[in-house]
C-alpha positions as CSV (number, residue, x, y, z in Angstrom):
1,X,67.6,146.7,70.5
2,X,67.1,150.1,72.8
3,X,67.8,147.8,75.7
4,X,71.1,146.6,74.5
5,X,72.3,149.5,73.3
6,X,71.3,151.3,76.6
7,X,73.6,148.1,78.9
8,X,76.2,148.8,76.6
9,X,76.3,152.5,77.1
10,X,76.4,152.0,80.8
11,X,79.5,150.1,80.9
12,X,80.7,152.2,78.2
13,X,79.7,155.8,78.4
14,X,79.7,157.8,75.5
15,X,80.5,161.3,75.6
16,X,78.7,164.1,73.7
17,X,81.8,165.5,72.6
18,X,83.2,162.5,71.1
19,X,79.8,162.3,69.3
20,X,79.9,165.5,67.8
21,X,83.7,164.6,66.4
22,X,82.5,162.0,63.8
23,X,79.2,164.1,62.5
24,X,80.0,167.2,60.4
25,X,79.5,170.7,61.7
26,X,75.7,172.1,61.4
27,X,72.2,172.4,62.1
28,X,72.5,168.5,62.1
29,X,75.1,168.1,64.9
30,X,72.7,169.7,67.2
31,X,69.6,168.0,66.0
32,X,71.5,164.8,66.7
33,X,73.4,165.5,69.4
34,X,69.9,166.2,71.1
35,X,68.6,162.8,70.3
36,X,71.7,160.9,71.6
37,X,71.1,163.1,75.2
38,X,67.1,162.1,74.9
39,X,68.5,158.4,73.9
40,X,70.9,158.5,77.2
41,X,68.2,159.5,79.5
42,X,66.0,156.8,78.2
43,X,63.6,159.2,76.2
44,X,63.1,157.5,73.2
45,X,62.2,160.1,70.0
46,X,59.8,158.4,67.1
47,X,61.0,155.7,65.1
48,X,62.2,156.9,62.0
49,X,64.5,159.6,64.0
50,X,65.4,156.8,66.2
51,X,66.4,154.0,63.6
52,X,68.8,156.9,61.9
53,X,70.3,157.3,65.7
54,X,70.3,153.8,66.1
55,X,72.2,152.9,63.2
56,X,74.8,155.5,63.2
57,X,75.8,154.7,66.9
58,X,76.2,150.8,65.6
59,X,78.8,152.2,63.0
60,X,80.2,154.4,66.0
61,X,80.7,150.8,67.8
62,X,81.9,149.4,65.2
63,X,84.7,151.8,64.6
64,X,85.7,152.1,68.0
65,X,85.9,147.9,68.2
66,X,87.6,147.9,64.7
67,X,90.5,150.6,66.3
68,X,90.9,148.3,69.8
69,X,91.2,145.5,67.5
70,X,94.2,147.0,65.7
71,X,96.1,147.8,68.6
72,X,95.8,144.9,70.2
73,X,95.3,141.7,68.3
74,X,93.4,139.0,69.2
75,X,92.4,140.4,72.4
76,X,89.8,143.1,71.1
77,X,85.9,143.0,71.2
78,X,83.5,142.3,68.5
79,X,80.0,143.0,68.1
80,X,77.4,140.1,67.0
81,X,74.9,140.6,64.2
82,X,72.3,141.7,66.8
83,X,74.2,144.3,67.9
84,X,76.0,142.5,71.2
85,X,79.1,142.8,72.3
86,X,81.5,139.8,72.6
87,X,84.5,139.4,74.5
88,X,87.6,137.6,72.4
89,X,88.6,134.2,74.6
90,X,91.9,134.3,71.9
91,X,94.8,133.8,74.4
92,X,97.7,137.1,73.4
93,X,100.7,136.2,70.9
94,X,103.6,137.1,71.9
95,X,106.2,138.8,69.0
96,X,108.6,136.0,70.0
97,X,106.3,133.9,69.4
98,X,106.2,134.9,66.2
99,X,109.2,135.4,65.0
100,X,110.1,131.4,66.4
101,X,107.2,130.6,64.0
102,X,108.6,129.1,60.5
103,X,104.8,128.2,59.0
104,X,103.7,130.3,56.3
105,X,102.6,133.1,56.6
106,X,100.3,133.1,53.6
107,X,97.9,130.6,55.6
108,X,99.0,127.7,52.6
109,X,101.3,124.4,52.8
110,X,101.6,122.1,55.8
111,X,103.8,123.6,58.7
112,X,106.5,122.4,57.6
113,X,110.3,124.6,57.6
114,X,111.2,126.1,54.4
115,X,113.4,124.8,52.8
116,X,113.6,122.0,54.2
117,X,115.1,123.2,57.0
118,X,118.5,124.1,54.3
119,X,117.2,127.9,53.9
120,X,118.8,129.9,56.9
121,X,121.2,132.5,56.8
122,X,124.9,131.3,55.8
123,X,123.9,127.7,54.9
124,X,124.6,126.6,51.3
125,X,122.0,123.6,51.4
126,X,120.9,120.6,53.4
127,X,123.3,118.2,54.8
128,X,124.9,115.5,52.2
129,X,123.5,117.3,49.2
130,X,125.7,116.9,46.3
131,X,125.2,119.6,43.2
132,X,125.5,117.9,40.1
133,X,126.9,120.0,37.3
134,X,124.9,123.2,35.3
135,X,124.0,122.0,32.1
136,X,124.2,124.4,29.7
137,X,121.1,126.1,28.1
138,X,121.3,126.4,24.0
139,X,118.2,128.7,24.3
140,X,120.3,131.3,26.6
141,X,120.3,134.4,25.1
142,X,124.3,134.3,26.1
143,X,125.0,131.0,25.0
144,X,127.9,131.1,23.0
145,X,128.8,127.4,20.7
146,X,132.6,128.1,21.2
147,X,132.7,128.0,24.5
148,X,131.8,124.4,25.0
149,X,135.4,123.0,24.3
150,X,137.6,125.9,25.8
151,X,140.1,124.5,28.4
152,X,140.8,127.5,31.2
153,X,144.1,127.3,32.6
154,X,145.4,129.6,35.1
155,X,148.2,132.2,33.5
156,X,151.7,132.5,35.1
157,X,153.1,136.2,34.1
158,X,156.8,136.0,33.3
159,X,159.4,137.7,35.5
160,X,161.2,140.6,35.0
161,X,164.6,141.6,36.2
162,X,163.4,142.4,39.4
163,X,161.0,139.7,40.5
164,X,163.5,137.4,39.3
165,X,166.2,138.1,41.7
166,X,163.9,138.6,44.7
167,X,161.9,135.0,43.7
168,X,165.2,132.9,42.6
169,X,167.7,134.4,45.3
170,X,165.7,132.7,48.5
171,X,165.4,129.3,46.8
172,X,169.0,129.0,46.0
173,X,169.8,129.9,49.4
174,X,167.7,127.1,50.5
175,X,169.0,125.1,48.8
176,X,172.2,125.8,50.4
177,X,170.7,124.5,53.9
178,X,168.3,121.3,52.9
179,X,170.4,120.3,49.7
180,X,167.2,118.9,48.2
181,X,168.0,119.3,43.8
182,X,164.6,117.8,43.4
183,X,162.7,121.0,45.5
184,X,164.7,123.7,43.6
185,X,163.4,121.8,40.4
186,X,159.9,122.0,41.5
187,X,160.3,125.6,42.6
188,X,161.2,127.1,39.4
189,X,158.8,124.4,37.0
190,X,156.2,126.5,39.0
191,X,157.6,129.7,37.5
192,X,157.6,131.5,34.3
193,X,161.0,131.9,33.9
194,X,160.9,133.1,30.2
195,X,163.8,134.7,29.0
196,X,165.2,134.8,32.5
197,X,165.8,131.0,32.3
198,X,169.4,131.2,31.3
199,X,170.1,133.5,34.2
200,X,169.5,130.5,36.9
201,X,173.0,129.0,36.5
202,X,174.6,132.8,36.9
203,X,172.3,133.5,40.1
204,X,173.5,130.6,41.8
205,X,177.0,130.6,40.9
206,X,177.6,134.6,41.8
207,X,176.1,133.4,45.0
208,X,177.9,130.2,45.8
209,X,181.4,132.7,45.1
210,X,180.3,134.5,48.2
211,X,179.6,131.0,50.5
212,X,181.2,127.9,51.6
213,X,183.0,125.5,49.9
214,X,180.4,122.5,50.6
215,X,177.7,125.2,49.2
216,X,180.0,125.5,45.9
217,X,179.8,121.7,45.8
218,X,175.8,121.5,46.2
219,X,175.8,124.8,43.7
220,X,177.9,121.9,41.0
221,X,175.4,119.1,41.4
222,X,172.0,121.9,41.3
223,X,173.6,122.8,38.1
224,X,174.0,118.9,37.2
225,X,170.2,117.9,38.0
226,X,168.2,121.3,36.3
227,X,170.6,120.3,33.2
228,X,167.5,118.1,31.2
229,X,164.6,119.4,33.5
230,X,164.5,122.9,34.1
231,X,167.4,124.2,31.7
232,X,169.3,123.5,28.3
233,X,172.6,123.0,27.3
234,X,172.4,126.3,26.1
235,X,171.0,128.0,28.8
236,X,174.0,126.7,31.2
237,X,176.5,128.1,28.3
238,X,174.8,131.6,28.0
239,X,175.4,132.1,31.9
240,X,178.8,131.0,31.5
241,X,179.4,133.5,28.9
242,X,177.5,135.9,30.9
243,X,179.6,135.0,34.1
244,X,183.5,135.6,32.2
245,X,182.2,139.2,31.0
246,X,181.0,139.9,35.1
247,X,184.2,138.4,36.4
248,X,185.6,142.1,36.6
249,X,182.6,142.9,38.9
250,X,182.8,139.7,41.1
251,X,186.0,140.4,41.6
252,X,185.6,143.2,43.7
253,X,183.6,141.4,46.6
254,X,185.0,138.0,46.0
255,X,189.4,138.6,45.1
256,X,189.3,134.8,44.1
257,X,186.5,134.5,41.6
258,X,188.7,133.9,38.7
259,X,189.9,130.5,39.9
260,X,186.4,129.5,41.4
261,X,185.1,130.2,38.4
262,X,187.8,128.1,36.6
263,X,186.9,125.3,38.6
264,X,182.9,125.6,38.3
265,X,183.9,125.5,34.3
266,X,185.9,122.8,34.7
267,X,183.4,120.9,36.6
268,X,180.9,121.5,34.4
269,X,182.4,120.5,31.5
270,X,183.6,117.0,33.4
271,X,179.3,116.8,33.7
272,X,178.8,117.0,30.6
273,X,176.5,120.4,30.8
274,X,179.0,122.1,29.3
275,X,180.7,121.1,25.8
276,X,184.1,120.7,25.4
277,X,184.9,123.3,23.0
278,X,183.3,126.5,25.3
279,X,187.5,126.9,26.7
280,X,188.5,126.4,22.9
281,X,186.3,129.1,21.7
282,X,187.7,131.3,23.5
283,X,191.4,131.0,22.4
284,X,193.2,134.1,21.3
285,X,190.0,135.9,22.0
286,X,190.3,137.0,25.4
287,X,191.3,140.4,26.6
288,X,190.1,140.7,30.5
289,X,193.0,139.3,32.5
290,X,190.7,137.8,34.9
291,X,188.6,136.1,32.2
292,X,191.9,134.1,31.2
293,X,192.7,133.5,34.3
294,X,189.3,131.5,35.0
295,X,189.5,129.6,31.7
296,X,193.5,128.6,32.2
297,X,192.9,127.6,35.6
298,X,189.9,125.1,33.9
299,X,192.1,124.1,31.0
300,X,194.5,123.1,33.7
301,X,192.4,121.0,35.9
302,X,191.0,119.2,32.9
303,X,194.4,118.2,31.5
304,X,195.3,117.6,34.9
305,X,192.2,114.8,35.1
306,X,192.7,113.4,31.8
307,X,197.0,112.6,32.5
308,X,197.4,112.2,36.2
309,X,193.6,110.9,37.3
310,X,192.3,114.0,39.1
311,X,188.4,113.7,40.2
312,X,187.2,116.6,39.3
313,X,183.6,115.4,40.5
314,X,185.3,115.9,44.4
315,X,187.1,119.2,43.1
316,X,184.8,121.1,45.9
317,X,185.0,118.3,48.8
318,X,181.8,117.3,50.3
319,X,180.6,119.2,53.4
320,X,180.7,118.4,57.4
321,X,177.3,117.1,57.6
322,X,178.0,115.0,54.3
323,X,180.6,113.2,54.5
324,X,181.2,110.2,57.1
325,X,182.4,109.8,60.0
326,X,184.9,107.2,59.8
327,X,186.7,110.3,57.1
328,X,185.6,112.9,59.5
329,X,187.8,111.3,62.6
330,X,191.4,110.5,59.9
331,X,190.9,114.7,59.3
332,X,191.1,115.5,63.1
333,X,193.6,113.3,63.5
334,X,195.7,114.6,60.6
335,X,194.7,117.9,61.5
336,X,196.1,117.4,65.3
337,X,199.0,115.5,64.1
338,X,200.1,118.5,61.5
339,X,200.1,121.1,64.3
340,X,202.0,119.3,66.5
341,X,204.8,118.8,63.2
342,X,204.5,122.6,62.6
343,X,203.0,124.6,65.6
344,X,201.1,126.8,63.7
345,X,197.9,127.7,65.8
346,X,196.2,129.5,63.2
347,X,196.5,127.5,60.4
348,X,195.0,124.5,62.6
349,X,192.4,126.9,63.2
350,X,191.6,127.1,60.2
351,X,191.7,123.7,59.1
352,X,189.0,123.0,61.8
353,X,186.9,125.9,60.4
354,X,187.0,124.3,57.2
355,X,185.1,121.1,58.0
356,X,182.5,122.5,58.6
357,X,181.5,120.2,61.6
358,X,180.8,122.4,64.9
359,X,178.4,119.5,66.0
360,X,181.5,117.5,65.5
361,X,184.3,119.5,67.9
362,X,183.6,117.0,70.6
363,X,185.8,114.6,68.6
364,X,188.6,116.8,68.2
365,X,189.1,117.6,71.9
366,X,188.4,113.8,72.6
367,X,191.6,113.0,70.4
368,X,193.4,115.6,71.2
369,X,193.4,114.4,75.3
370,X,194.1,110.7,73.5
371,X,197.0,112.1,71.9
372,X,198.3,113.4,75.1
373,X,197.7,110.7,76.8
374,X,199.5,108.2,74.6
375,X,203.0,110.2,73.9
376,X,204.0,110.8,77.6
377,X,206.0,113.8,77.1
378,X,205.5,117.0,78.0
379,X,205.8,119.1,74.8
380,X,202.7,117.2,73.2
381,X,200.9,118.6,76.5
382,X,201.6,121.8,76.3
383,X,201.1,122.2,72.6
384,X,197.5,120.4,72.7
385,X,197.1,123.1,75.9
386,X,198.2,125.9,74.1
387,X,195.8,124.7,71.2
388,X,192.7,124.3,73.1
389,X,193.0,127.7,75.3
390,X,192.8,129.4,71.7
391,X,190.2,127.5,69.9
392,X,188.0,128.1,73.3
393,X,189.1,132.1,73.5
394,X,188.3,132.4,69.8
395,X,184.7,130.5,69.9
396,X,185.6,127.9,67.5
397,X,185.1,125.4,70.2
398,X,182.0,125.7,72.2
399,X,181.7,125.2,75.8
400,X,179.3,122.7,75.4
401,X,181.6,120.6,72.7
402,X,184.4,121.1,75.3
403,X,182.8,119.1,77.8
404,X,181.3,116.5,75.6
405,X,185.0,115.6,74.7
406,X,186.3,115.7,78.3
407,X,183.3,113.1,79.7
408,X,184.3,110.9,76.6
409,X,187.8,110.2,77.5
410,X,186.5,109.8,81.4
411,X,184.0,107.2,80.3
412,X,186.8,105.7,78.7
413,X,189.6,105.5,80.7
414,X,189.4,102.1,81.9
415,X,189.9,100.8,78.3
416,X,192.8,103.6,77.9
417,X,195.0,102.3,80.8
418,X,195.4,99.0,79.4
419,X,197.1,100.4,76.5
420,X,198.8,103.3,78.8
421,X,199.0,102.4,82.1
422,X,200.4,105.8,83.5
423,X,197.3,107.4,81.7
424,X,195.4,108.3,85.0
425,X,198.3,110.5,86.3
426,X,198.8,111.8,82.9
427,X,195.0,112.3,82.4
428,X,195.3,114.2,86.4
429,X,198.5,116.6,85.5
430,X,196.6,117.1,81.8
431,X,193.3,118.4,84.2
432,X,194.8,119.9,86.5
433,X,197.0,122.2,84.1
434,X,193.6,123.2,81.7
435,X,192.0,124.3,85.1
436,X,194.9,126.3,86.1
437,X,194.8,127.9,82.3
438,X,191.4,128.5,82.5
439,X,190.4,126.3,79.2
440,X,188.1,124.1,81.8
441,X,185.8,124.7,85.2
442,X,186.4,123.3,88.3
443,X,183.1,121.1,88.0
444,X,184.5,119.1,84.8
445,X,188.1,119.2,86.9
446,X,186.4,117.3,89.8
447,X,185.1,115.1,87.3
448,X,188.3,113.3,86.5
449,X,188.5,109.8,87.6
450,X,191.5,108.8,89.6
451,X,192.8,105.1,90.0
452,X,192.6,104.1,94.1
453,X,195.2,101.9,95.2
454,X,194.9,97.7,94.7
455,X,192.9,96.5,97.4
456,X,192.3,92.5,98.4
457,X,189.1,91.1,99.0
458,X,190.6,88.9,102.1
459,X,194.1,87.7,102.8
460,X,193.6,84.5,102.0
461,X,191.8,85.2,98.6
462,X,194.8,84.1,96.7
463,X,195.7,87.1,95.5
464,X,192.7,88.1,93.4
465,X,191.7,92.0,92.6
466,X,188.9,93.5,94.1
467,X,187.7,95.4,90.6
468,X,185.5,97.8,92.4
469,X,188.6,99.5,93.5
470,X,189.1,101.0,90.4
């Protein structure tokens, strides 16, 4: 045992001061610290001394082996039962190494990844696992019996003023563009409309007073469709109540209310939303001026329908993009064939706005160059001339629609001069003066086809056309 402990010292010296740090201060530190320097120099002191040495520098060892061990694991030293010391063959672990490692850490179970490999951070569960439903616990201390059969259903708070006008306003006004009843339904089903249902009606009528007349139209029918749905009889009548006491109101941004009004009553009352007896009601009970007006100008059109036939159902007219074409094209032409009767340039511009159709304009110029075409005079010219330079300096007829109509009567000018067969000069002097007035460029100018004189295919073809020369 000396021997060992003596090769071990060698390749590990031990130092009398790190001896005297682990013995407690005395008459004993010196007595032993004299032994270990007789042990070092290989004077051995008699046994019982010796075995007391021995054995506290074993537990020396051991601490020192225990404290290398901590520090760095599975690389330390470790001392046999006979007191030698063993180098660990343990290869190092790397903390990487580590952390990739998913077996337990409590040394139990088979390697395998918790979890089943569903456990990681963000993941609700394994792929294609389905969660049946919780089955309620009658031994939960929370349990409650009456909550078995309650049916949860999401709550709607009603509007107030407020919300109602900023939640109602943009769906009537979509309306206005799409012209889909069946989406305004659905719209306000999704609402709590409470006591703000009779106000629908009254919201989109004070609206359609400040729009179009197609828009009044679609705001007729809305009213028609949400009748049975959305609203009641009575709703509908409570906003026309509502509306007659406002009239002195809607007056101010809308001078004509009274009549529109009239006419919304009387159309309402033709689709059966409104009774009968609402005008008769109010007989001798009136006294705002521009309440009467409204209900005699509805009294009127309904005795007008019931004697002489009126529709009231097309009291509004149907819009541009509504109505067809074939009806669109008799307009222009009526339109075109009224100015040229009165000369009145701004009531024709007017007309025009009034269809509504801007995608349309092509068609009015188109007719208008047929019209010129066809009555060979010069008055029709320079009215349709006179007509066209202000609809273009006004921006009622675009650029673009300008063309469009001038291409279409070139394209077609080979069918037109059967009918008119001056209509290539005419169409030339009608060019010519537009460019000069500045309603066309010189690129559409340059456009115009002219007709080439007759040309023979030989001389002795027999008189037959060469049609490529026209």
């Amino acid at each position: 045992m000396a021997t060992d402990c003596e090769a071990w010292l060698n390749a590990n010296p031990v130092e009398a001061g790190d001896l005297s740090d682990s013995f407690p201060s005395g008459d004993e530190d010196n007595t032993f610290t004299g032994n270990v320097n007789n042990e070092i120099n290989g004077n051995w002191i008699s046994a019982p001394t010796g075995s007391i040495h021995e054995a506290r520098l074993k537990a020396k060892v051991k601490r020192r082996l225990r404290k290398n061990s901590s520090k760095d694991s599975g690389r330390g030293d470790s001392l046999s039962d006979n007191g030698d010391v063993v180098r660990s063959v343990v290869p190092p672990t790397s903390p990487k190494g580590k952390l990739l490692n998913r077996r337990s850490k409590m040394g139990k179970g088979r390697g395998l990844p918790k979890k089943g490999g569903a456990g990681g951070k963000g993941v609700w569960g394994s792929p294609g696992e389905v969660y049946g439903e919780d089955e309620v616990d009658v031994k939960d201390p929370n349990y409650d019996a009456e909550q078995e059969n309650c049916v949860y259903e999401t709550v709607v708070l009603p509007l107030d003023d407020e919300t109602f006008e900023k939640t109602v306003t943009p769906i009537v006004q979509e309306y206005f563009e799409h012209g889909d009843a069946n989406e305004v339904a659905e719209l306000l089903a999704e609402l709590n409309l409470g006591s703000m249902r009779g106000d629908v009606p009254m919201l989109a009528v004070s609206l359609a007073l400040e729009a179009k007349a197609s828009h009044r139209e679609l705001t007729s029918r809305l009213l028609s469709e949400l009748c049975g749905c959305v609203l009641t009889a009575d709703d509908v009548e409570a906003s026309f109540h509502k509306l007659l006491k406002e009239l002195p109101d809607l007056v101010l941004d809308t001078p004509g209310a009274p009549q529109m009004l009239g006419q919304f009553i009387a159309r309402a009352v033709a689709d059966n939303i409104l009774p009968k007896s609402f005008i008769d009601g109010y007989k001798g009970r009136v006294d705002c001026e521009y309440a009467r007006a409204a209900l005699d100008r509805a009294a009127v059109l309904l005795r007008m329908s019931r004697w002489t036939g009126l529709r009231i159902d097309s009291l509004w007219g149907s819009g541009g993009g509504q109505r067809p074409v074939n009806q669109l094209i008799k307009e222009v032409n009526l339109l075109l064939k009224e100015f040229l009767l009165s000369g009145d340039t701004v009531e024709a511009e007017r007309c025009l706005r009034e269809l509504e159709v801007p995608h349309f304009h092509h068609e009015f110029v188109y007719e208008a160059v047929i019209m010129v075409l066809e009555s060979k005079g010069d008055r029709t010219l320079q009215m349709i001339l006179q007509l066209l330079k202000s609809l273009c300096a006004s921006t009622v007829i675009t650029v673009d629609q300008l063309r469009r109509g001038f291409e279409r009567v070139y394209l077609d000018m080979a069918d037109l001069s059967i009918d008119v067969p001056c209509a290539y000069s005419l169409l030339e002097q009608f060019v010519e003066q537009s460019f000069n007035a500045g309603v066309i460029d010189k690129k559409l100018r340059d456009l115009c086809p002219c007709r080439g004189r007759k040309r023979f295919i030989s001389e002795g073809d027999g008189g037959r056309l060469k049609l490529s020369s026209y």
